[in-house]
C-alpha positions as CSV (number, residue, x, y, z in Angstrom):
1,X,-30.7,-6.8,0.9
2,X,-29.6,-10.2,1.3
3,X,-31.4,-10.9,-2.2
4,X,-28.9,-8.8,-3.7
5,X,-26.0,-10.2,-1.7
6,X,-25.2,-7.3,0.6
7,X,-25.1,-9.7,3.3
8,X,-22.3,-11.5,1.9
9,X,-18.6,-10.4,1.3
10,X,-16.9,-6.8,1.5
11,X,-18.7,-4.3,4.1
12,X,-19.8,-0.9,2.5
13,X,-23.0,-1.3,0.7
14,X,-24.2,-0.7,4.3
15,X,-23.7,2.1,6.7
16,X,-25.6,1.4,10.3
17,X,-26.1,4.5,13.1
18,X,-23.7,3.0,15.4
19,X,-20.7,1.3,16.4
20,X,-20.4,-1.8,14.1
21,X,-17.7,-4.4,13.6
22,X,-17.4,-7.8,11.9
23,X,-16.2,-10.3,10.0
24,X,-16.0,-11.9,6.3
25,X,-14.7,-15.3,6.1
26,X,-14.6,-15.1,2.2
27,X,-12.2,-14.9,-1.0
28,X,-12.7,-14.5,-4.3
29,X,-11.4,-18.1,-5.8
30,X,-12.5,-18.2,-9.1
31,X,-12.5,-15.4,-12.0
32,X,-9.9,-13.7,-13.9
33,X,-8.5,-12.5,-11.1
34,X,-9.0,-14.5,-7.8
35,X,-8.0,-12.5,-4.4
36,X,-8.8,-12.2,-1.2
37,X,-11.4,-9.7,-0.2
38,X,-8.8,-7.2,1.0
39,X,-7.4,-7.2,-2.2
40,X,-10.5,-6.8,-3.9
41,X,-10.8,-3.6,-1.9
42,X,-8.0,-2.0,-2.8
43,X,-8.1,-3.2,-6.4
44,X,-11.6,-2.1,-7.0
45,X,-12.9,1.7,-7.8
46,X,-16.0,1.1,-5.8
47,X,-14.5,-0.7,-2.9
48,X,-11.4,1.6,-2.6
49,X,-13.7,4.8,-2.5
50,X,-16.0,3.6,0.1
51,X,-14.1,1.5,2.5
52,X,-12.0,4.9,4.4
53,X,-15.9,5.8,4.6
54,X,-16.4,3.1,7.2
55,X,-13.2,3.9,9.1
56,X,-14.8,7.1,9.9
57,X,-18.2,5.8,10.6
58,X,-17.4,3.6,13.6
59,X,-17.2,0.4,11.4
60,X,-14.0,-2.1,11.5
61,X,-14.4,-5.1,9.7
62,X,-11.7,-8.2,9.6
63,X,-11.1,-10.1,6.2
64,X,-8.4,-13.2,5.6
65,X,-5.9,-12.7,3.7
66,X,-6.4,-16.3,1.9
67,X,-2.8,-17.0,0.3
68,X,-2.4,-13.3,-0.5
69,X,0.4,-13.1,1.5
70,X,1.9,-16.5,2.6
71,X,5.3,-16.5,0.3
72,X,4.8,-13.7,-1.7
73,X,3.3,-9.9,-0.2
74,X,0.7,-9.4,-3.0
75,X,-1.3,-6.5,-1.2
76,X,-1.0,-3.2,-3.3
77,X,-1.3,-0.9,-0.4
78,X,-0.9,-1.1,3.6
79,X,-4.1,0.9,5.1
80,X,-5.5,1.2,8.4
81,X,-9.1,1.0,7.2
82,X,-9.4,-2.7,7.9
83,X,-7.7,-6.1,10.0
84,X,-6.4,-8.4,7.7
85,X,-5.9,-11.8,9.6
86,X,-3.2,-14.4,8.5
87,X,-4.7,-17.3,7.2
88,X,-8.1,-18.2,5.6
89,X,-11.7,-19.2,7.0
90,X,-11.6,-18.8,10.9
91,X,-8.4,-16.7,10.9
92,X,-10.3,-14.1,11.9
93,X,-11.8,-14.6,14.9
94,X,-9.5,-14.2,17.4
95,X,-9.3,-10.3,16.3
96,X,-13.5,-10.6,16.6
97,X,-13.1,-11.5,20.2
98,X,-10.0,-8.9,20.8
99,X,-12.4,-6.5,19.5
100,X,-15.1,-7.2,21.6
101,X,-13.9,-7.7,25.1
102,X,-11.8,-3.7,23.9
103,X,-14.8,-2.1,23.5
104,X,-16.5,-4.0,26.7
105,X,-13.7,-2.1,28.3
106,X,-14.2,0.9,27.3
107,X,-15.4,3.6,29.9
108,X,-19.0,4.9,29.2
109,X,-17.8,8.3,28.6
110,X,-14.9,7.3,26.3
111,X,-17.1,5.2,24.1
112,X,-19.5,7.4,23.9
113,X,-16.8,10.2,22.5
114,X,-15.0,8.0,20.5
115,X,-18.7,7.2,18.7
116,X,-19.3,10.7,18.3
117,X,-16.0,11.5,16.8
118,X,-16.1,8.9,14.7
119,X,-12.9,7.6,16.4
120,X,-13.7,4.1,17.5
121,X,-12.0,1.8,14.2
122,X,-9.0,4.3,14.6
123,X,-8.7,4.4,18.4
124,X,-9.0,-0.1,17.9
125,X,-6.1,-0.1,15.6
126,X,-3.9,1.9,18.2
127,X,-4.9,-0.6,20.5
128,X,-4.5,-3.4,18.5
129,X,-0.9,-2.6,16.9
130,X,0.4,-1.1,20.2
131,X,0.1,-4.4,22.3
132,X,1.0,-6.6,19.3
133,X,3.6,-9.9,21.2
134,X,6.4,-7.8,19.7
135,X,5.3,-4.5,20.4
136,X,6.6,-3.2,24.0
137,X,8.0,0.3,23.9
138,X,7.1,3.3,21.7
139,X,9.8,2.7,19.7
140,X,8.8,-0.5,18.3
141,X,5.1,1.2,17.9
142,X,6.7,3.3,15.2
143,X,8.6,1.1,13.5
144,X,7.7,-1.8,11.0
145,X,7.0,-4.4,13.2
146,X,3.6,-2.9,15.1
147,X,2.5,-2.1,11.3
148,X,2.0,-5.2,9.0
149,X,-0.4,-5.1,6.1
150,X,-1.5,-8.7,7.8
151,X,-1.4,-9.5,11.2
152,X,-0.4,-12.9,12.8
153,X,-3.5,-13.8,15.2
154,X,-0.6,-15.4,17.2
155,X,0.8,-11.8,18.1
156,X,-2.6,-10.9,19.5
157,X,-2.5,-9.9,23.3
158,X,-6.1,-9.7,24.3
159,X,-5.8,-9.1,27.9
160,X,-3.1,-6.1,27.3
161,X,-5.9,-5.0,24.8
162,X,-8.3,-4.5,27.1
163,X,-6.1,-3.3,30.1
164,X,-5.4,-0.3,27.5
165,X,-8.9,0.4,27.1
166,X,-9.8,0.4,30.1
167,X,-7.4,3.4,31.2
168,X,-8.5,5.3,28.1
169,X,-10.0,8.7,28.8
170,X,-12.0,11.3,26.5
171,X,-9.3,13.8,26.8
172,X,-6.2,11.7,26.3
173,X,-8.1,9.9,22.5
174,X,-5.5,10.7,19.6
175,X,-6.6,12.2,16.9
176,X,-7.1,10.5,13.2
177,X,-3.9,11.8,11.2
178,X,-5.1,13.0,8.0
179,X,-3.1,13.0,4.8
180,X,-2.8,15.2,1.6
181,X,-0.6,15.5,-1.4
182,X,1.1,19.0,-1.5
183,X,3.3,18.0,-5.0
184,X,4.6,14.5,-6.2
185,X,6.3,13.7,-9.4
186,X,4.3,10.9,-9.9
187,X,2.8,10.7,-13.6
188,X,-0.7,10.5,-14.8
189,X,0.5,8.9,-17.9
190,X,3.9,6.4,-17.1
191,X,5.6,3.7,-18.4
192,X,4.6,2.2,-22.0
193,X,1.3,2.0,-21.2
194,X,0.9,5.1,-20.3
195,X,-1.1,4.5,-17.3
196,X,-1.9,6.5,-13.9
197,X,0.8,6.2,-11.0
198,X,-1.3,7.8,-8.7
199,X,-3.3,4.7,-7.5
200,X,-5.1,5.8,-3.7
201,X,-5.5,9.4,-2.4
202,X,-7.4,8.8,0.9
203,X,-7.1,10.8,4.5
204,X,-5.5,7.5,5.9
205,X,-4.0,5.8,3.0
206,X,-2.0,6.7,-0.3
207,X,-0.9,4.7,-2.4
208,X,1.4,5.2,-5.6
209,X,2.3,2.5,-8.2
210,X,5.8,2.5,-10.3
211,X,4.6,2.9,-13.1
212,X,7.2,5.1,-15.0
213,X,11.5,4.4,-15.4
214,X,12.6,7.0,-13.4
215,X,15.3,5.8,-10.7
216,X,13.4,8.1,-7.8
217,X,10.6,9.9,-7.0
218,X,9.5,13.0,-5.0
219,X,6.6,13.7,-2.8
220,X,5.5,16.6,-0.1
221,X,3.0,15.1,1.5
222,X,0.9,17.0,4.6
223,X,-0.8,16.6,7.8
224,X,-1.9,19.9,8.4
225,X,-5.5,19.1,7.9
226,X,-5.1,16.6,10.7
227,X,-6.9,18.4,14.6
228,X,-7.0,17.0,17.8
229,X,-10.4,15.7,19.1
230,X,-9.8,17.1,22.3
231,X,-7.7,20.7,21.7
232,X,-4.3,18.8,22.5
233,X,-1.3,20.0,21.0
234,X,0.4,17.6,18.5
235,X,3.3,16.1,16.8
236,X,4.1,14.2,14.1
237,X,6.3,11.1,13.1
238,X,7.6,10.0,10.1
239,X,8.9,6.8,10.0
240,X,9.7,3.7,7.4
241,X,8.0,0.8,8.3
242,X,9.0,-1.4,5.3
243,X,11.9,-0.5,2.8
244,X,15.6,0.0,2.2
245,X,16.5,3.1,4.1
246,X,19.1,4.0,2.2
247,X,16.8,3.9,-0.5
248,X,13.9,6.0,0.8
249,X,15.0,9.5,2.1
250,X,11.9,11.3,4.7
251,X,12.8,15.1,5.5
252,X,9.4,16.2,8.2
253,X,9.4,19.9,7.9
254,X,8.5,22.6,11.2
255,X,6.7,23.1,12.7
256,X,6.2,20.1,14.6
257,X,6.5,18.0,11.7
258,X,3.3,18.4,10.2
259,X,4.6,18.6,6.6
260,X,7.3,15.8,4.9
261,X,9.2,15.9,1.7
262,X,9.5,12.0,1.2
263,X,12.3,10.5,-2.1
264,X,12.4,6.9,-2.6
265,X,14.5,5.2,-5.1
266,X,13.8,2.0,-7.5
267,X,13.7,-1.1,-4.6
268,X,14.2,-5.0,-6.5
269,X,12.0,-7.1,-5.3
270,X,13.5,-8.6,-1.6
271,X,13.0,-11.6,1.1
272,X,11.8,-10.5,4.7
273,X,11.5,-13.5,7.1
274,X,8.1,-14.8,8.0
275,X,7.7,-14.1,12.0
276,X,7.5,-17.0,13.8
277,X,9.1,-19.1,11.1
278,X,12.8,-20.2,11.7
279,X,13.7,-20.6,7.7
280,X,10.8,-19.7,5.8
281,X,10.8,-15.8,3.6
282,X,8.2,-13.8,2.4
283,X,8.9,-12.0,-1.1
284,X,8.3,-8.1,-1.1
285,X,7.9,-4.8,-3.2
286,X,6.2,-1.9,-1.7
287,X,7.9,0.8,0.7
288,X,5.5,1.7,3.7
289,X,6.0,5.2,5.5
290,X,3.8,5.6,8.4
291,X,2.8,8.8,10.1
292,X,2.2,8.9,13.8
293,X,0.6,12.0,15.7
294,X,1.1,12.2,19.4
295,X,-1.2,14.3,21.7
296,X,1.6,14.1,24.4
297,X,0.1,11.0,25.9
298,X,-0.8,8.5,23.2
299,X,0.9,7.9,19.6
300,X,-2.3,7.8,16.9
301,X,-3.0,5.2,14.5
302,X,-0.5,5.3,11.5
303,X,-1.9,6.6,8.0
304,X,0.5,5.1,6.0
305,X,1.8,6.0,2.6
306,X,2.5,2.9,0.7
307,X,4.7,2.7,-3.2
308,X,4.5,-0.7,-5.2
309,X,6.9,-1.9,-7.7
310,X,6.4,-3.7,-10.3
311,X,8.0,-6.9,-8.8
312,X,7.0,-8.7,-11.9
313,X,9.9,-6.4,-14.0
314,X,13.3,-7.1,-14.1
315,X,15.3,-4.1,-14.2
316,X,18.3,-2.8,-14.7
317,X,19.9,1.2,-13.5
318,X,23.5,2.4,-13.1
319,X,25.4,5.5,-12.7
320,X,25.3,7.9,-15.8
321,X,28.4,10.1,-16.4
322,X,27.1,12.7,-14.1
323,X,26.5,10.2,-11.1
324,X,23.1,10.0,-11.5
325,X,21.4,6.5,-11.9
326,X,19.8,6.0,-15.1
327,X,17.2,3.1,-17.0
328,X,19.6,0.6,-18.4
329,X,17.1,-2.0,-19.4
330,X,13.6,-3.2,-18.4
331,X,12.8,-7.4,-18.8
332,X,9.1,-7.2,-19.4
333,X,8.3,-10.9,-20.0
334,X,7.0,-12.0,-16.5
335,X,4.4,-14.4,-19.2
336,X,7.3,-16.1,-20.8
337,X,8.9,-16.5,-16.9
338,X,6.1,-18.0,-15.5
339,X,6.4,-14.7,-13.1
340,X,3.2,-13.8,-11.1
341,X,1.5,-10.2,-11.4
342,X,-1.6,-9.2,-10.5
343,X,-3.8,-8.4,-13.7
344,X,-5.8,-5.9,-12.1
345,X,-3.0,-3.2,-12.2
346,X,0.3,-4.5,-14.0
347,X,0.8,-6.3,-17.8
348,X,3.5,-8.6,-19.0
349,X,5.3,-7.9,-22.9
350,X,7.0,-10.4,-24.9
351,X,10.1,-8.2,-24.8
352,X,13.5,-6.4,-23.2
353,X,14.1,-2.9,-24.2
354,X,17.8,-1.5,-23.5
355,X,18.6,2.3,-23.5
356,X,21.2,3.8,-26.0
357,X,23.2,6.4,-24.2
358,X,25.5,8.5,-26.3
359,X,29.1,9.7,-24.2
360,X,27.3,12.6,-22.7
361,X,24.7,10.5,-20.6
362,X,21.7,11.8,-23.4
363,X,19.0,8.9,-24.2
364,X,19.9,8.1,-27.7
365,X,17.0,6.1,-28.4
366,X,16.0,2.3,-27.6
367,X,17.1,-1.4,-28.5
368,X,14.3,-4.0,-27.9
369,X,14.9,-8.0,-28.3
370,X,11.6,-10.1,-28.8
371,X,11.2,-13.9,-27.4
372,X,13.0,-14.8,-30.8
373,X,15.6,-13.0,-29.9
374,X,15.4,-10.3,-33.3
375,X,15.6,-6.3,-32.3
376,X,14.7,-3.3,-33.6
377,X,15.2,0.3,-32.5
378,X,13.3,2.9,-31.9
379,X,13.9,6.4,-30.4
380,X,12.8,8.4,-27.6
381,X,9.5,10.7,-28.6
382,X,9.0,12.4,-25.5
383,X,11.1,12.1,-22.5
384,X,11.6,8.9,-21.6
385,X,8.1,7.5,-23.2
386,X,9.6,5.5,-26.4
387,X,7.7,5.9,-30.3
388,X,5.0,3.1,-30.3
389,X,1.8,3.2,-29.3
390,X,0.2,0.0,-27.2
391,X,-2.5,-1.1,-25.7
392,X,-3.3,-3.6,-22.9
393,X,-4.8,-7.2,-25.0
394,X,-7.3,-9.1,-22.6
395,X,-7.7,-11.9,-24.7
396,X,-6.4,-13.9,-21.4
397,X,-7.1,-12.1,-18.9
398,X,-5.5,-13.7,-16.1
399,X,-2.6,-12.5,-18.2
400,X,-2.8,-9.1,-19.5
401,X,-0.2,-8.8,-21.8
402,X,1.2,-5.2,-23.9
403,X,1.2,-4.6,-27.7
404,X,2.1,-2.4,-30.1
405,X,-0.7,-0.8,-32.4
406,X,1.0,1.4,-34.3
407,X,3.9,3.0,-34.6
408,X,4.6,6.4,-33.7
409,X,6.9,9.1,-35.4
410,X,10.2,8.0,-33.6
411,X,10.2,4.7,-34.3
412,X,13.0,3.2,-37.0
413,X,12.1,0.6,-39.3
């Protein structure tokens, strides 16, 4: 095993018969696409299909985030399935020796059920976020600031850590809250390149990528299949942990809120301040709803639901003549801006397309302006997805960037 390097990096090529946590004080730093290992995770087929797989096999790993999220959040996704420590190399192990003393806390009995409900990475992240330095009531459990897609090993309080676990008992364990997409108007095929929005369907984790022009977007999203390891009656929160709220619009449905209908609107890329920094601001693009279920004595681990923009775009919506917001324009030409994007999911284009509107509010068709400033026109073929047909060039591919192949029936010449 260590021949082939499973001894190195992201945990998941091995599954051990037991309670297992660690660390990886790696990043990928060279490539077409350097990241940290969390990204890599999330970016990755392979990675993102077997890492919820450890969650629910007693394994919890920690990775750094390694400039992934110093000035600018460039995490896809904000899951539960591993600790993502602020920093680089040695960042890390203060939540390796948070971990340990916890589970040296642990009563026999509850250890031994959280092992065989495969509980114990869940049961440590409730733990971990619920004594975070800023974390003191309930309240601020469910909101944004117990729930960061990295965590400050400066927040840590280890001793309230293992107070917590100490008083933990078998029949008072919440459960894990398990997820499931009822309906969603999110597209297989969006945007120019026709590519899928839905980007993560896991128990604990969903993520959804904006890939299309529509202003908002619907979900119904469930808990149902979610059951109390010990036969406690539960129920469920819904609550924004990162996002505009007048932007994003949660409606949980009886009984006990097992069921939501979730709308979120386009969100521009925005600052938040970095905690613990007096002047310094992180730059953000993905909404985070997390979903709580309480056993009447302790609030679960959040599965989170997580929508990325394409911070990369500059775009542009207003009001139509019936009040509802419309595409105006999109600026794809983050390579002639200098503008960062991850390559893994998103592609620049050396153009602006601007919607035609006739008086009624109907798409007329579309106006695009290269990077020497001519235009043509082309129409709308289907919906909102315009004539030409592209495809991704990966000539450089730290830089992915669109072209047109062909040209389809609507375009004009």
């Amino acid at each position: 095993m260590i021949a082939e390097g499973h001894d190195f990096g992201l945990a998941g090529r091995i599954f051990l018969p037991g309670v297992v946590f660690g660390n990886s004080s790696a990043a990928m730093t060279g490539g077409p696409a350097p990241r940290s290992l969390p990204r890599l995770a999330m970016t990755t087929d392979f990675w993102r299909a077997v890492t919820p797989k450890l969650y629910v096999n007693n394994h919890i790993y920690v990775y750094p985030e390694h400039r992934d999220h110093d000035a600018e959040d460039r995490f896809p996704v904000n899951w539960p399935y591993m600790i993502i420590s602020q920093g680089s190399s040695r960042s890390d192990r203060r939540f390796l020796n948070a971990i340990a003393l916890t589970l040296a806390a642990l009563p026999r009995d509850t250890f031994d059920f959280l092992e065989k409900n495969g509980l114990v990475a869940p049961t440590l992240q409730m733990v971990l976020r619920r004594n975070l330095e800023p974390v003191s009531s309930r309240e601020e459990y469910l909101s944004g600031a117990a729930h960061p897609v990295v965590f400050d090993g400066k927040l840590v309080r280890t001793g309230r850590m293992v107070a917590q676990a100490a008083e933990l008992r078998p029949a008072d364990i919440p459960p894990l809250v398990q997820l499931r997409v009822v309906s969603e108007d999110f597209s297989k095929f969006a945007g120019l390149a026709e590519m899928d929005e839905r980007f993560l369907d896991t128990p604990s984790s969903i993520g959804r990528l904006w890939r299309g022009f529509a202003w908002d977007r619907e979900m119904e999203i469930t808990a149902e299949d979610t059951s109390a390891p010990n036969n406690r009656p539960l129920t469920f929160e819904w609550r924004l942990l990162r996002g505009d709220p007048e932007r994003v619009w949660i409606e949980p449905q009886a009984p006990n809120g097992r069921t939501a209908r979730i709308r979120v609107a386009w969100h521009d890329p925005w600052t938040e301040p970095i905690p613990g920094s007096d002047d310094s601001e992180r730059r953000v693009s993905r909404v985070d709803i997390g979903v709580f279920a309480n056993n009447g004595v302790h609030d679960s681990a959040p599965a989170i639901i997580s929508i990325d923009f394409p911070r990369h775009q500059t775009r542009r919506y207003s009001a139509g003549p019936d009040g509802e917001h419309r595409l105006v324009s999109i600026d794809y030409t983050a390579k002639e801006r200098g503008i960062y994007f991850d390559p893994l999911l998103y592609w620049s284009a050396p153009w602006t397309d601007t919607a035609r509107y006739d008086a009624s509010g109907a798409l007329l068709g579309w106006d695009r302006k290269d990077a020497n400033e001519s235009t043509s026109r082309f129409v709308a073929e289907k919906g909102d997805t315009p004539g030409p047909r592209y495809e991704i060039d990966l000539a450089s591919p730290r830089v992915p960037v669109l072209r047109e192949v062909s040209e389809g029936p609507g375009a004009i010449p």
